[in-house]
N, C-alpha and C positions, 0 to 999 in steps of 0.2 A: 360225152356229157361234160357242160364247161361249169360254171365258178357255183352255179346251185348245192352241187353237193361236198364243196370246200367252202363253202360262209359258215356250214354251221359249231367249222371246228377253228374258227377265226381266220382262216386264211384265205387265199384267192390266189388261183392261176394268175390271176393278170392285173396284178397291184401289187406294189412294194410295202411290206409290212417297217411297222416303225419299232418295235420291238417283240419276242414270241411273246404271246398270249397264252396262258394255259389253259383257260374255261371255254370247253363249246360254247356256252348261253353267256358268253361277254356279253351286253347290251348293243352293242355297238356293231353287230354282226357283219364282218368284214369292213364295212363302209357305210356308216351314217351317210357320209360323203365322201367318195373317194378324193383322199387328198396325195398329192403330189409332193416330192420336195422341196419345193419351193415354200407350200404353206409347212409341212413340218419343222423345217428351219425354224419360222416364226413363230409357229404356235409352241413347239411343245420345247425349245428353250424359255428363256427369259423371256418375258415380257416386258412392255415400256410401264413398267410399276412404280411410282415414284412416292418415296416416303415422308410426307410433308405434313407429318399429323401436328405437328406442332401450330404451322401457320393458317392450316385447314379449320385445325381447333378455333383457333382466332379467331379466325372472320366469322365464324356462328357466334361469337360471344357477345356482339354486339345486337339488335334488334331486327326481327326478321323483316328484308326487307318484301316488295309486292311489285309486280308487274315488271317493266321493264328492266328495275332493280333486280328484281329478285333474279331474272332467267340472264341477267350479265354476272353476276355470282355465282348461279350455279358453272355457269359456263368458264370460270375462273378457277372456281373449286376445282371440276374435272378438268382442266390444263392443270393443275397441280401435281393432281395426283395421279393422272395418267391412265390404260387399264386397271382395273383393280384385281383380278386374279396378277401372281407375279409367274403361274407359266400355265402349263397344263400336263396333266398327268399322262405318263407314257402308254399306260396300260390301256386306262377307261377314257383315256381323252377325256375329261374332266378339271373344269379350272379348278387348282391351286390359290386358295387363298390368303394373304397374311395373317398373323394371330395380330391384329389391331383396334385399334378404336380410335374412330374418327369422325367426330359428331358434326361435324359440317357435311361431309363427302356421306357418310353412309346415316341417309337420312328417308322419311317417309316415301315410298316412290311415287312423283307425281311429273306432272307437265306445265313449263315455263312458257307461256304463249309468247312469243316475241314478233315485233315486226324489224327486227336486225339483221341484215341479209347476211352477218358472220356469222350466226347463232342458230338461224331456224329457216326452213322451205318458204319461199315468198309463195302468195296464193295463187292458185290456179283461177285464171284467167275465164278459161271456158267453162263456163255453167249455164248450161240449158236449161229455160223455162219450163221444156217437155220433152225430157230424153227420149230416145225412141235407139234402140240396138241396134240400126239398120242409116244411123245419123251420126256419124263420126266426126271430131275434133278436125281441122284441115290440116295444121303444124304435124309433124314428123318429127318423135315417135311418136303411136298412141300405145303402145302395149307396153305398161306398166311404169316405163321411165318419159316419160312426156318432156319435151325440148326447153319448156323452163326449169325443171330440174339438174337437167345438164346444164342449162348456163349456170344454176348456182350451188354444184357441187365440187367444184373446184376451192372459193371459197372455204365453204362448209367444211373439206378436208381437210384443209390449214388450221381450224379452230376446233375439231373433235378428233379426240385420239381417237377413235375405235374406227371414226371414215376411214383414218390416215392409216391405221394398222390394215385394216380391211384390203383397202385400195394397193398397198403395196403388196399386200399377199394374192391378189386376184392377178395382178403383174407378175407375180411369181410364178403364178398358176398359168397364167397364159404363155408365161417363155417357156417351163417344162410340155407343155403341150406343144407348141409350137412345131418344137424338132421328133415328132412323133409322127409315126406316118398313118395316115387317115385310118379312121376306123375301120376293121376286116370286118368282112361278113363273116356271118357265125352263127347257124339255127340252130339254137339249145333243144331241138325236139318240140313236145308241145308247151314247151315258154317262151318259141318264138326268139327274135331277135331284138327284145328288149334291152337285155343289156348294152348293144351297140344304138339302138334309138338315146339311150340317158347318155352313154358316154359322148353321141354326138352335138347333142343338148348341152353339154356340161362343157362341151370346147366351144360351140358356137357362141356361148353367153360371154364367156372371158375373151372371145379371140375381139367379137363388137363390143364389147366393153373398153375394151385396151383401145381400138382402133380411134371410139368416139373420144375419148380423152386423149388422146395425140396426135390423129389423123394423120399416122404413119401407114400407106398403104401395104404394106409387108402383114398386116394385121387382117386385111379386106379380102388380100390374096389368100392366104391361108384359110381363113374361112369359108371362100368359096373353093377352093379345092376341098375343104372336106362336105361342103352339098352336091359337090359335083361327084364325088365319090359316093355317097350314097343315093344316087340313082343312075349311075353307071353299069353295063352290063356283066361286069365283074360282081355286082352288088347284089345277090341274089337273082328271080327270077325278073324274065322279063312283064311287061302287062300291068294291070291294078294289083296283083297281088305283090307286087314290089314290097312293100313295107311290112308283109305279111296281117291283112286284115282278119284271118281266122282268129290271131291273138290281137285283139285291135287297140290290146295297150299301147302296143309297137308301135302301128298307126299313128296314133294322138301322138306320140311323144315325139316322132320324126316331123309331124305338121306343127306342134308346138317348136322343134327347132327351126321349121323353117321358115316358120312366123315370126319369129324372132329376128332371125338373120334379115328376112324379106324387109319389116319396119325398120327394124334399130340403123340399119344401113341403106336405105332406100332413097337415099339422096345422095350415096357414094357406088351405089351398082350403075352398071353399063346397060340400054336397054336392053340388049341380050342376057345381061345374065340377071335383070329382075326378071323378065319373060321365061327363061326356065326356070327359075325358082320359083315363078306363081304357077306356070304349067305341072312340073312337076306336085308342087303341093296341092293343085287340083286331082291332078291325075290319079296319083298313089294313095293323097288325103280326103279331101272333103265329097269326092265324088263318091270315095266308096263309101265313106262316112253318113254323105247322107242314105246312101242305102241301107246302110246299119240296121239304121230307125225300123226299119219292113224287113230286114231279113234276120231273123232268129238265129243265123249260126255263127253271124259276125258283130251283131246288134245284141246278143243276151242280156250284158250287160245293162241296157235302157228299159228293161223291163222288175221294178219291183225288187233293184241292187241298191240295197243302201252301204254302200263300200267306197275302196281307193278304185274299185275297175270305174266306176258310174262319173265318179270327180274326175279321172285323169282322163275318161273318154270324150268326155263332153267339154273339158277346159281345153284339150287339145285346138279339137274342132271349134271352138268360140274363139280360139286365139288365131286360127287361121284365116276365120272368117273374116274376122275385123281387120285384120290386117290388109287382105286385100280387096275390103269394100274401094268401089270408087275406079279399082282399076281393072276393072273387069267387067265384060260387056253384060255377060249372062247372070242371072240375079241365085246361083250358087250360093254363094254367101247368106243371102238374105235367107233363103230356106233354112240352112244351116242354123243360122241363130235363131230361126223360128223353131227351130228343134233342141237345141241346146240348155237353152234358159227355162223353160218350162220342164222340161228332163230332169237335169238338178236340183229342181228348185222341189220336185215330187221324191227325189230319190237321194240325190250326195248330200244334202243338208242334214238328213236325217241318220247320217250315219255316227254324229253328234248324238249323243246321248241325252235324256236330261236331266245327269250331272257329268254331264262333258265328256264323258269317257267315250274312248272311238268304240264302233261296233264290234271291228274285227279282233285287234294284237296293238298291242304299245307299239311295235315298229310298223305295222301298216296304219298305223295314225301317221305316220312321216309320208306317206305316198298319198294317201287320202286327202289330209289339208292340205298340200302342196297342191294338188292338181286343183282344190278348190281355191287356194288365195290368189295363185294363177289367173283364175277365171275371172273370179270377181275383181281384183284389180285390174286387169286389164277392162274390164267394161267400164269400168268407174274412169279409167283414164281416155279410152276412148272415145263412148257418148256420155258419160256425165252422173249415170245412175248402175247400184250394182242389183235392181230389180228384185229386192226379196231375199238374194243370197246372203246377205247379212243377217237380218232380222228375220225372216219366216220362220226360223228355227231360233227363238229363243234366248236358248241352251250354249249356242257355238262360243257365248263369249265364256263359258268355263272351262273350255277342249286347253285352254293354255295351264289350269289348276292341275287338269288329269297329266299332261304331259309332265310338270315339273314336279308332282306327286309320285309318276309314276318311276322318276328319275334317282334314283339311290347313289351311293357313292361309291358304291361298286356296280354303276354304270343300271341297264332300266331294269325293272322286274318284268323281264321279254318272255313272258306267259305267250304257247302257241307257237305260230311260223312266225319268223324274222324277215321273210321275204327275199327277193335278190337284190342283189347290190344296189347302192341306190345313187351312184354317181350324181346326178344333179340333183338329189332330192333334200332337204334338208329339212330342221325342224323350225326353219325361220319364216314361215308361216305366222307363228307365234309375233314376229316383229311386228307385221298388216295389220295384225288381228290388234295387240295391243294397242296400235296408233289410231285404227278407225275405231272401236270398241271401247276407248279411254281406260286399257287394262296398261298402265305405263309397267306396273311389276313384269309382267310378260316381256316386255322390250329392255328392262334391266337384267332379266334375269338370261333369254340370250346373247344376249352382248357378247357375254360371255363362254359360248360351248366354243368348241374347237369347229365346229361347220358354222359358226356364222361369216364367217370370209366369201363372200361369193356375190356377183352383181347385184340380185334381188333386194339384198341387206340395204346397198346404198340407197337404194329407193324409197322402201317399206322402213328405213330405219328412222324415230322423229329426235333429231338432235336435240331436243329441248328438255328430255328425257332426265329426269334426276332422281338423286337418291338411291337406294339398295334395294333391291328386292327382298331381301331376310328382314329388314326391315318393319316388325309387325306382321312378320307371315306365319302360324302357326305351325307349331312340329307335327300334328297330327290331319291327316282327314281323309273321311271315309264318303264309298261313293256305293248310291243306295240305290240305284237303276235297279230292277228285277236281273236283268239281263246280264251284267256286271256285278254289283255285289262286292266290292275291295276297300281296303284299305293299307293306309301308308303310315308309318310310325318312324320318327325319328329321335337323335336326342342334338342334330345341329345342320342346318344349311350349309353351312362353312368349314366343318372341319373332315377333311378328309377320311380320318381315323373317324367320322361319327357311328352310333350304332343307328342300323336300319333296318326296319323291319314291313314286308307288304307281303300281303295275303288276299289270295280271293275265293269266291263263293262264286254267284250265278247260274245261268240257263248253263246248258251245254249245247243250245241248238242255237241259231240265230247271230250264229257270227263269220257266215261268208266262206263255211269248211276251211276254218284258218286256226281253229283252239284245239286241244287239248282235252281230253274225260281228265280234268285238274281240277274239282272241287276241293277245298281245302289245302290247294298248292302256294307254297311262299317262299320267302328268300329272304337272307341274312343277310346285313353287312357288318361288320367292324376290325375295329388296327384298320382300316387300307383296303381291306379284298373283303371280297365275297366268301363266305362259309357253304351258303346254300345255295344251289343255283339252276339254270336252265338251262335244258339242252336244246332248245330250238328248233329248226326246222328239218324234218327230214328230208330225204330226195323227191322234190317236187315230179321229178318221171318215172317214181313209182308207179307200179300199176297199181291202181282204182285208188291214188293218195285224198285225191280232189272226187271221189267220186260221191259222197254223198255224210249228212252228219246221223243220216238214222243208227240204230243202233248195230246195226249188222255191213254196216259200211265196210269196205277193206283197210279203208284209212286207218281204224279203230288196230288192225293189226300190226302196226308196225310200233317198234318201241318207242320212239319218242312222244307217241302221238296216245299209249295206252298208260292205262294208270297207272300202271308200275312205274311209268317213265316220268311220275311227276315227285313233289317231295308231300306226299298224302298217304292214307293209309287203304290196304287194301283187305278186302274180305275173301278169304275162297280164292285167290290169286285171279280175279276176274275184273274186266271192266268197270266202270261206274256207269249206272244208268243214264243214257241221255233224257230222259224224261224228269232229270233233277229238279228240283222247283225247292233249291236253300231257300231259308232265312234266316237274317243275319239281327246280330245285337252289337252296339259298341258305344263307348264312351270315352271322353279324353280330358284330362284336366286345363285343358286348353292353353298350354305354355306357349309362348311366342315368343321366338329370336328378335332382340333387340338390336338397336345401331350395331354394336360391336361384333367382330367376327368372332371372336370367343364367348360363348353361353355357358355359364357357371349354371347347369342346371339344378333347380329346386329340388333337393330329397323328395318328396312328395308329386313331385311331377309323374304323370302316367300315361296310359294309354291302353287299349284291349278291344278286343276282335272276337267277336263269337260267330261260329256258322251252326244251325242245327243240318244234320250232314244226311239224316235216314233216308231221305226220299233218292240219295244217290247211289244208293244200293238196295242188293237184293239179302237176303236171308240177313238184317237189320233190325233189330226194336227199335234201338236208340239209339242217338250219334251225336254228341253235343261236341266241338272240337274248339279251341281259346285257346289264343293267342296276346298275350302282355308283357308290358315294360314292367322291369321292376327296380329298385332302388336306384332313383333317380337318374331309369335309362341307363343303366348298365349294366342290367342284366336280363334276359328274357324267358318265359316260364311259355310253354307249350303243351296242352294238356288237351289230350282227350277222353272223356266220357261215353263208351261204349259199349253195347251190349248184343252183342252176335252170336248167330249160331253158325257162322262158320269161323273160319280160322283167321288170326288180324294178323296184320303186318302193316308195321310202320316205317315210312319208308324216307329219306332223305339224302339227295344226289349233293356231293362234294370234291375238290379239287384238293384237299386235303389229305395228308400222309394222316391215316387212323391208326389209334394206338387204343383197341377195345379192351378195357376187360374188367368182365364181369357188368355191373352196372353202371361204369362210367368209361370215357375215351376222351381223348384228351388229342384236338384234331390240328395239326401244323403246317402251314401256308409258309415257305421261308422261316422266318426267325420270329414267326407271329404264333401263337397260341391261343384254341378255344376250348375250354372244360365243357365234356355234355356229361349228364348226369341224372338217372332214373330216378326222380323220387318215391319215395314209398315205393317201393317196387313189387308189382306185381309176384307171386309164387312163380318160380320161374323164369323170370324177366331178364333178359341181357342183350345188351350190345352187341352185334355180329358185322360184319362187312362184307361186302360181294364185288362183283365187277357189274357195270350197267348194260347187262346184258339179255337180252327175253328167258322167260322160264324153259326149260326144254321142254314142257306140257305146255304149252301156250298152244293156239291155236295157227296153223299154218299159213306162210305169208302166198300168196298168190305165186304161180311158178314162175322160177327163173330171180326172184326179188332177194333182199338181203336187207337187213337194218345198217343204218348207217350207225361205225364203228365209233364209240366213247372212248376213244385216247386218255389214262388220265383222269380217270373219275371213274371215285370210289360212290358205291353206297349203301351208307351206314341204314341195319334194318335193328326192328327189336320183333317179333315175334310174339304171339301168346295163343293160347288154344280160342277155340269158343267160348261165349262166358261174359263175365260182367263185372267191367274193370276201368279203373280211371287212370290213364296212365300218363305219367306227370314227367316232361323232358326239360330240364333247367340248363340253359346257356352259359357259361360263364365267358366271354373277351377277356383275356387274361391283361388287364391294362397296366401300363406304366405306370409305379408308384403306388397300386393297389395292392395290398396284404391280400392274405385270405381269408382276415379277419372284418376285412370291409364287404365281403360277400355276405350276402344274406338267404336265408333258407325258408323257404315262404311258406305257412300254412296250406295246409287240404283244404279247399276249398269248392265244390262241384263248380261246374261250369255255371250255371243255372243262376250259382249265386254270386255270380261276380259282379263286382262294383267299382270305382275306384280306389276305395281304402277297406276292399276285403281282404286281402294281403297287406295289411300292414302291420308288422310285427308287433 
């Protein structure tokens, strides 16, 4: 059993960790993107930060200028000031930002149209009257970096730090690879040989990326030693099931590498080795691929999956396609993308929510948009149109809100399975999406994560790009889908130490057997780290993990996956009903982060989260559960309203040394500190601690199974009989320069009747 059942305790067999991590439910579970030393070097020291607010200041003080003015000043401004995180955070891999203010540089986020070949991408050339998928661009590439981009990113490097920081880290990344020896086969059971399809994905993109910007053949070779190597007889079975199509994520992702390799380099292969690597990606890829479509047991996916299986299946095969239109006799290809484009367009688009929120888990939105921005740019670069995949769905241009919503400062509120590694996957999606969609925040706002280093960036990223994303972005927003149901509270985009709070409601059915029985489940930040948090995913080779979301599912029996294992409250120590059908109430004073990275927030600034919880359980009258900021985001009140006739328990998972007693605990992270606090307490009511471990009455795990082991997290329960009680949990972040007398102690208030200024003293 390889790195599935080491992600969800932050670590992996076979990646060099950058520092220990102590929380299972890090965000970032193993590898957003596995990086090498090469990019750690650069990311998570110093950055090229330059602090020039003085002359930054200036040049805004004069009258703003328009058109080719304005986007030769921005492009002046950022030479100035360089990236604007000064490094990234070791833990949550999270930019670091200055405590500054700089009103030129961190200004509304928008886009400088330029026709200045230093500045911004000259136009593409090729624009069909009547795209048709099956009518490709003649020039080399067509898959996603097209041949006038390469002549004018050279350029473009020299005049944008983030190309130039990029560019040198993807070089970093491709020498650390280099001297590694090809990817080993390796069949994780039934998850297949995915992790070696991304890991080969994730060398082929830097090894042709490095190669096209130097045409040093040492780069060319390489690369084809490692396709040679994955379909060698050493490389699993021999025949079509080479790439292992029973899992045909595997599939896609090895035709998506060797689409890749095939174009980007298809003017430096020899005819022999383009000839095995179109044979090959026939043989292993698109042949079996179109079989998919008619066969149920390698095809499931193309039927009524709105998920990352449906986008990563069918971007594969549409990349492979395109690739080798034209040079191949048999019209393979053409069927292909008669099946591809109509597939997504019925099934991956819709995994967009409509408010943007992915179907499945915050970390299978990184597998999901990637295999679809994939798609759809390479058709756009290829023949000219991305047929629907943009627009048929709406919604997609919000999926960048949900992502950076879902994104806290102790890293994401990774509600559900985290998924496996995700080597070449990242969340730079958000780049395409921003630049085709005109969401420029989107493209500001990853610039900056620790995975945007990586080829795709250079392409999808639109250098004319200005301004801050905090910039007029609200601290607050809630996402109102039936299915979904959450919201995100904060009191700053920019400071590390912000306080943060997200919480969700929702279906419990209808998310791809990848969530959680977590209604009413959430997570804390503040100082730095997380308080409250997620354990992730269990062992995907569980028996019956994946086998179904009904109620009597096996899945339901393992701990991470049952409510106890969430930070919600339990009735009778029993499941929550998948038949839940919350609904949610909420309000926010609508505070927004301005130019500066420092927010002096307003006393009066607020936020709150209501879910009604009954229908998520059984022996319930009434369940009203609320969640709010209180004194101006610095402190948080957590109350639930309930009335059972079984026994409650409220539950909350922590990484945290707890100090209980009686009705408060007082939880410490290092040299950080958070006061929790019963108010009005119940008859009876106290703070206890446990280990995150299944009840010994629980229900039995299928034979031979075990839960996967919580190192390291405690959690904190409070208890009460049956009965009918409002039980009221106050937060205190014990912050710098804060008395105790600047804490405040907030009125009784029922859930029912919360408002923005029902708490205010």
């Amino acid at each position: 059993m390889a790195d599935y059942a080491n992600e969800t305790s932050g670590l992996t067999t076979s990646r060099p960790k950058t520092r220990s991590r102590k929380w299972l439910w890090i965000g970032i579970p193993v590898a957003v993107v596995v990086i090498l030393a090469a990019v750690l070097g650069g990311v998570l020291g110093s950055r090229a930060h330059k602090n020039n607010n003085n002359s930054s200041s200036a040049a805004a003080a004069g009258s703003s200028p328009t058109g080719e003015a304005a986007a030769s000043q921005a492009a002046s401004i950022k030479e100035a000031v360089g990236l604007f995180p000064t490094a990234t955070d070791s833990q949550y891999l999270l930019p670091l930002y200055p405590s500054t203010t700089n009103t030129a540089a961190f200004t509304t986020p928008t886009f400088h149209e330029s026709n200045n070949a230093a500045l911004a991408w000259p136009k593409d050339s090729f624009q069909p009257s009547n795209p048709k998928p099956t009518s490709v661009r003649q020039d080399r590439p067509r898959l996603i970096a097209p041949s006038y981009k390469w002549a004018a990113l050279p350029q473009l490097i020299q005049s944008d730090p983030y190309l130039k920081f990029w560019n040198d880290t993807i070089f970093g990344n491709a020498t650390a690879y280099f001297g590694l020896q090809p990817v080993q086969y390796h069949m994780d059971g039934s998850s297949g040989i995915l992790d070696n399809a991304r890991e080969i994905k994730m060398r082929v993109k830097a090894f042709a990326y490095v190669y096209r910007m130097t045409n040093d053949t040492k780069w060319l070779d390489r690369a084809y030693s490692e396709l040679q190597n994955a379909v060698s007889d050493s490389f699993g079975p021999s025949g079509q099931d080479k790439w292992n199509p029973t899992h045909f994520l595997d599939t896609a992702e090895f035709t998506a590498a060797f689409a890749i390799a095939y174009d980007w380099l298809h003017d430096a292969w020899s005819d022999d080795q383009k000839s095995m690597i179109l044979s090959s990606m026939k043989t292993y890829g698109l042949e079996v691929g179109l079989n998919a479509f008619s066969n149920s047991s390698t095809g499931w996916w193309a039927n009524n999956i709105e998920g990352n299986w449906n986008c990563v299946c069918n971007s594969g095969l549409t990349m492979g396609a395109l690739a080798i239109l034209g040079d191949d006799n048999d019209d393979l290809a053409q069927q292909i993308l008669g099946k591809t484009i109509p597939n997504a367009l019925e099934n991956c688009i819709w995994a967009v929510s409509s408010d943007g929120t992915w179907a499945e888990t915050a970390n299978y939105w990184y597998f999901g948009t990637t295999g679809l921005a994939e798609m759809t740019a390479s058709l756009m670069t290829a023949t000219g149109s991305d047929y629907g995949l943009l627009h048929n769905n709406p919604n997609l241009n919000l999926t960048g809100l949900y992502h950076m919503f879902v994104t806290g400062p102790g890293s994401l509120f990774a509600y559900g399975d985290h998924g496996p590694n995700k080597f070449s996957t990242t969340a730079n999606s958000i780049l395409f999406w921003g630049d085709v969609l005109n969401r420029p925040e989107y493209v500001l706002f990853q610039r900056d994560q620790h995975d945007a280093p990586e080829p795709w960036s250079m392409f999808w990223y639109d250098p004319t790009v200005a301004g801050a994303f905090w910039d007029g972005m609200p601290l607050d927003h809630f996402f109102d889908n039936s299915t979904d149901q959450w919201g995100a509270m904060r009191s700053s985009w920019t400071d590390e130490d912000a306080l943060y709070v997200a919480i969700k409601a929702g279906t419990l059915q209808g998310h791809q057997t990848h969530n959680d029985l977590d209604v009413g489940d959430f997570v804390l930040d503040a100082l730095g780290t997380r308080w409250a948090g997620e354990l992730g995913s269990g062992d995907y080779l569980s028996t019956g993990y994946f086998s179904s979301d009904a109620q009597d599912s096996q899945r339901w029996l393992y701990y991470r996956k049952r409510t106890e294992g969430q930070n919600t409250v339990l009735v009778n120590k029993a499941n929550q009903l998948v038949t839940a059908q919350p609904t949610v109430n909420h309000d926010s004073s609508g505070t927004q982060q301005g130019s500066s990275t420092v927010l002096d927030v307003p006393k009066d600034s607020t936020a709150f989260f209501t879910i009604d919880m009954k229908s998520a359980y059984d022996n319930v009258n009434s369940f009203k559960r609320g969640i709010r900021m209180l004194n101006g985001r610095r402190q948080v009140l957590l109350q639930d309203d309930i009335d059972a006739s079984g026994d409650i328990m409220w539950r909350m998972h922590t990484n945290a040394t707890v100090d209980a007693s009686g009705t408060s605990a007082t939880l410490t992270i290092g040299d950080k500190k958070l006061q929790m606090t019963i108010l009005n307490p119940p008859d009876g009511a106290s703070i206890t601690t446990g280990d995150a471990v299944r009840f010994s009455d629980d229900p039995p795990l299928p034979d031979g199974q075990s839960d996967q082991p919580n190192p390291g997290v405690t959690v904190v329960m409070i208890s009460l009989p049956a009965g009918k009680f409002s039980l009221q949990v106050l937060f205190n972040p014990q912050w710098d320069g804060m008395s105790s007398s600047d804490f405040v102690t907030p009125p009784s208030v029922p859930v029912d009747n919360w408002t923005l200024t029902s708490h205010d003293s």
